[in-house]
C-alpha positions as CSV (number, residue, x, y, z in Angstrom):
1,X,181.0,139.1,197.1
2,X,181.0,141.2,200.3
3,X,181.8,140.0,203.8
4,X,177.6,139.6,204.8
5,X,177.2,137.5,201.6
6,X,180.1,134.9,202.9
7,X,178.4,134.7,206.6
8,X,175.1,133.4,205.5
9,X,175.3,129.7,205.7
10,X,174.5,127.9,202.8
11,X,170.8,125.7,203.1
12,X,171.8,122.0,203.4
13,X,169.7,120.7,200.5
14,X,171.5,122.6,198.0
15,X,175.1,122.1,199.7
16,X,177.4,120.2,197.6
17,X,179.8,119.3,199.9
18,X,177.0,117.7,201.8
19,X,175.3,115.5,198.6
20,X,178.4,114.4,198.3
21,X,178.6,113.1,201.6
22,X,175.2,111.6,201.5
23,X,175.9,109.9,198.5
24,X,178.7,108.7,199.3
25,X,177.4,107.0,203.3
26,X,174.8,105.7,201.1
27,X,177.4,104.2,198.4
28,X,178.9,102.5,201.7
29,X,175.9,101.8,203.1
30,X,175.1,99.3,200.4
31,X,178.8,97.7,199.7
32,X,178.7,97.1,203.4
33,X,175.4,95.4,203.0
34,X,176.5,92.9,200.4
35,X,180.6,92.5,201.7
36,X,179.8,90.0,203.9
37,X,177.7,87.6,201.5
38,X,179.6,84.6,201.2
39,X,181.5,83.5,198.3
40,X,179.7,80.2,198.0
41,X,176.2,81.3,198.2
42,X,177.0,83.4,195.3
43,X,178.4,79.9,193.3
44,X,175.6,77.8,195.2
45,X,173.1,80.0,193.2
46,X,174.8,79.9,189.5
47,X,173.1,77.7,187.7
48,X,174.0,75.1,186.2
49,X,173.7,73.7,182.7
50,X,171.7,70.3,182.5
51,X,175.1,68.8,180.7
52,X,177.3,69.5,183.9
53,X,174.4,67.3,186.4
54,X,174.1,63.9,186.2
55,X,171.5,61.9,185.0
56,X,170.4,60.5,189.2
57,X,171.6,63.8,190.5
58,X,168.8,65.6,187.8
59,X,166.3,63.0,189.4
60,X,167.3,63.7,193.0
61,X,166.7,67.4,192.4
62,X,163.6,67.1,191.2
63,X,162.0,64.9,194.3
64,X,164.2,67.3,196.7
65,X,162.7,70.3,195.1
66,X,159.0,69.0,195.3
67,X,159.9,67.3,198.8
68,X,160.8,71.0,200.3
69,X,159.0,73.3,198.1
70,X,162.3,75.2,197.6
71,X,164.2,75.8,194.7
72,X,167.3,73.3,195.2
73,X,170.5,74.4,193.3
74,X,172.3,71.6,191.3
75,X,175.4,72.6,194.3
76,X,173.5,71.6,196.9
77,X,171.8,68.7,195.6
78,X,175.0,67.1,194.2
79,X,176.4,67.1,197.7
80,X,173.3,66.1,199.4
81,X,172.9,63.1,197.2
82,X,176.2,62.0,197.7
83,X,176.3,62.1,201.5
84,X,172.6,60.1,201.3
85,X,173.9,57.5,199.1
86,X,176.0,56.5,201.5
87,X,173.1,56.0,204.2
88,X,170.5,55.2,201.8
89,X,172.5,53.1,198.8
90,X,168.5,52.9,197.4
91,X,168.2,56.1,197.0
92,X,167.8,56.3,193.4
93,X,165.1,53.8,193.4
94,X,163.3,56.3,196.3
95,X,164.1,59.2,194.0
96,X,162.7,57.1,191.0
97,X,159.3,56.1,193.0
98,X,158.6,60.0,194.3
99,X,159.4,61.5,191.1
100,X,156.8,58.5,189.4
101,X,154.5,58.8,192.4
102,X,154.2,63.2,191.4
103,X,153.7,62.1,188.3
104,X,151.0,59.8,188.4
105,X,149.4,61.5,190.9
106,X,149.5,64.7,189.4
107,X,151.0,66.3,193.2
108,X,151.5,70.3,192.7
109,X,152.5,70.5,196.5
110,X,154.3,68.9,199.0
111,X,150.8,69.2,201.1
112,X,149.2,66.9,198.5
113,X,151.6,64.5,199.0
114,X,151.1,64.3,202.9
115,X,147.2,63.9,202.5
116,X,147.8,60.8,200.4
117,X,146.7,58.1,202.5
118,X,148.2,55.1,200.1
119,X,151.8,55.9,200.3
120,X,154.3,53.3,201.3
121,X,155.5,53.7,204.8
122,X,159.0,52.6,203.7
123,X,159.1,55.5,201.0
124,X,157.6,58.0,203.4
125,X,160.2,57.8,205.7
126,X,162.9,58.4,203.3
127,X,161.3,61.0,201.4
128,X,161.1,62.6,205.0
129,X,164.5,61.8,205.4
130,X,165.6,63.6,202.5
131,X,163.5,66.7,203.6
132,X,165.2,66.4,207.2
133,X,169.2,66.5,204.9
134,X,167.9,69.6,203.2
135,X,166.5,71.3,206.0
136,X,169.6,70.7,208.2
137,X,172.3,70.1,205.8
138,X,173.7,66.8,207.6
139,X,172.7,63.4,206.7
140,X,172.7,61.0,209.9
141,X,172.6,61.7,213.9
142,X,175.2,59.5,215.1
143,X,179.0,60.3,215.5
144,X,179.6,59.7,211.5
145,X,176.7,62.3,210.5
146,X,178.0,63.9,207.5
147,X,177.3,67.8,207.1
148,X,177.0,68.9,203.4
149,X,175.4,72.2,203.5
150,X,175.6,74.5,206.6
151,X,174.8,78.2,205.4
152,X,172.7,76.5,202.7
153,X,170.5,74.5,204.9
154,X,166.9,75.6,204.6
155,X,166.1,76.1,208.5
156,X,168.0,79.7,207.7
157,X,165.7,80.6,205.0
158,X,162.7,82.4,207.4
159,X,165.4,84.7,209.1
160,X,167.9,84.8,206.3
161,X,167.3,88.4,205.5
162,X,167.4,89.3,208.7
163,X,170.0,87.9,210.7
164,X,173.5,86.4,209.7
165,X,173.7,82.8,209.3
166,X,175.9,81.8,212.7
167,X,179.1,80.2,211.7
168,X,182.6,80.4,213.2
169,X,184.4,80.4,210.0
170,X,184.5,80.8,206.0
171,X,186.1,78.0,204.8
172,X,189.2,75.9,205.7
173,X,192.1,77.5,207.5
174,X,190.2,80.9,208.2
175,X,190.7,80.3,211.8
176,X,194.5,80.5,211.5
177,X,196.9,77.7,212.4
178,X,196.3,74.7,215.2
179,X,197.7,76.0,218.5
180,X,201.3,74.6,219.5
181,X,200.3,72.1,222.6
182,X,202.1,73.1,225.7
183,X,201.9,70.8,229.3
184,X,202.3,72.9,232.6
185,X,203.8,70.8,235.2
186,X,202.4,71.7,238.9
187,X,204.9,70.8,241.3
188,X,203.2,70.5,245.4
């Protein structure tokens, strides 16, 4: 190779040292894409086996699911129906009437249940309750509101793949330890 032969530059497509680099921002490009998923959305979303969910948790995932037209993981609707039992100790009866009231009805939709004109007012409001617990994730709105599901709660799902669910931290202690208390004495 002569010395006009190592002057030419070399065309960028073909360019190894450059595909390599493109491959590799891309590579990175996608882990830091996906690093930042949280660990329990990833075992929110593995399913379950019917064995492992019990019998009025099975029922209470059925009405949720037809109550929000989402797809409620047996996760989230274990810890929902726990923190409703304890406002709503009927609560399997209400998940007993929905599920019958689908049923018999033949409902496909959520919207077919809101043009019903027949439906107990007591039942409506707790099936709106339980809508209201999935949507935010807490059950109550006094000073003992319990929060079961925060990244979870449905009111993320129509920017979810767009912006980061807000939350201050990933799970206990990941702020770092309680700052010591300290008093400042002002003297006149």
């Amino acid at each position: 190779m002569n010395h006009l032969e190592q002057d030419m530059p070399v065309d960028p497509v073909q360019d190894p040292q450059r595909r390599l680099l493109v491959k590799g921002s891309i590579t990175w490009g996608v882990v830091a894409a996906f690093a930042p998923m949280p660990v329990m959305q990833a075992i929110a979303a593995a399913p379950a086996t019917s064995a492992d969910v019990p019998a009025a948790v099975a029922a209470f995932q059925k009405a949720s699911s037809f109550l929000t037209s989402k797809s409620v993981n047996a996760t989230m609707a274990t810890r929902a129906y726990e923190a409703l039992k304890k406002r709503m100790p009927d609560i399997d009866k209400t998940v007993a009437s929905i599920n019958t009231l689908v049923a018999d009805k033949q409902l496909a939709h959520m919207d077919a249940y809101l043009g019903l004109q027949d439906v107990d007012k007591g039942l409506d409001k707790q099936a709106k309750d339980i809508v209201r617990a999935m949507y935010l994730g807490v059950v109550g709105d006094d000073e003992k509101a319990e929060l079961f599901a925060y990244e979870e709660a449905f009111m993320y799902d129509p920017t979810r793949d767009v912006l980061v669910v807000p939350t201050y931290g990933r799970g206990p202690d990941s702020w770092g330890p309680k700052p010591v208390e300290s008093i400042v004495m002002v003297e006149k």
